[in-house]
C-alpha positions as CSV (number, residue, x, y, z in Angstrom):
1,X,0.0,0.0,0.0
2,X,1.0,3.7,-0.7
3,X,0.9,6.4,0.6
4,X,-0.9,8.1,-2.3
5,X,-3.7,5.2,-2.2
6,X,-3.9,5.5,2.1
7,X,-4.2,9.3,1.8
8,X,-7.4,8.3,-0.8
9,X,-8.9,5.8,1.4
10,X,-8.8,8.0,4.6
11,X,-10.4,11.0,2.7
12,X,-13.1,8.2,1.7
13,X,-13.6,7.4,4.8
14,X,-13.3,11.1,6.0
15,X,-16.8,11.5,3.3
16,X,-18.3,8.7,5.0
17,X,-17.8,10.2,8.6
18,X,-19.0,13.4,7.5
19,X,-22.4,12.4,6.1
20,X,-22.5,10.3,9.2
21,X,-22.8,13.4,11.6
22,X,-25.0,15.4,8.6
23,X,-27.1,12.8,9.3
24,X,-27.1,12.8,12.8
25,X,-27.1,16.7,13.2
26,X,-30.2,16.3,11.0
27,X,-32.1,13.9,13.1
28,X,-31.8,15.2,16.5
29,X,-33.9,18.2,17.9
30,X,-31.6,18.9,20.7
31,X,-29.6,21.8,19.6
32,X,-27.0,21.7,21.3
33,X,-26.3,18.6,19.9
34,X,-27.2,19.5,16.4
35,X,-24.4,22.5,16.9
36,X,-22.0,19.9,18.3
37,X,-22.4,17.3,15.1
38,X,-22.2,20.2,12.6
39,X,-19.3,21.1,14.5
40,X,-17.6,18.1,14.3
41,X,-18.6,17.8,10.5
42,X,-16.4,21.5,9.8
43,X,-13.7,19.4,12.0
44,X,-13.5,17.4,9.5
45,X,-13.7,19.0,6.3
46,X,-10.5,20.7,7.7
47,X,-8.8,17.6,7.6
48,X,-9.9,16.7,4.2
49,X,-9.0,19.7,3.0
50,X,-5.2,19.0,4.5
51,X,-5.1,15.7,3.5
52,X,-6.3,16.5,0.0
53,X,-3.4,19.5,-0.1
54,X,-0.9,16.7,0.8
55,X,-2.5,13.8,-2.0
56,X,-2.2,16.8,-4.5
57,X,1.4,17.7,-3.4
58,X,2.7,13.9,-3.5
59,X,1.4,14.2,-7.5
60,X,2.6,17.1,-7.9
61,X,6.4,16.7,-6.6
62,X,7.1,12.8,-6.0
63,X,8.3,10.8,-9.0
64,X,6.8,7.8,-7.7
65,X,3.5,9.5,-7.7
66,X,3.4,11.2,-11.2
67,X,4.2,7.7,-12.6
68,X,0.2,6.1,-11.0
């Protein structure tokens, strides 16, 4: 395994996790805990974000990368 194709699969997963608390932030009425999901969804679109700044720096500057 790379680390091109791990970066991929945690983003994936990252998707996944994020529609997970959409979901929840959508089904509960307790706002508190509606602002606490959609907070944690923002968490982790901040981590996507980094992680798909480091997938697109790998193809952009690794040899090894540029080649897949």
């Amino acid at each position: 395994m790379t680390v091109q194709s791990d970066l991929e699969k945690v983003i994936a997963y990252c998707e996944a996790v994020k529609g997970s608390y959409a979901v929840m932030a959508h089904s509960t009425e307790d706002q508190q805990a509606k602002d606490m999901f959609n907070s944690m969804k923002a968490d982790i679109d901040k981590h996507m974000a980094f992680l798909s700044g480091r997938l697109e720096y790998l193809s952009l500057n690794n040899e090894l990368y540029r080649q897949n």
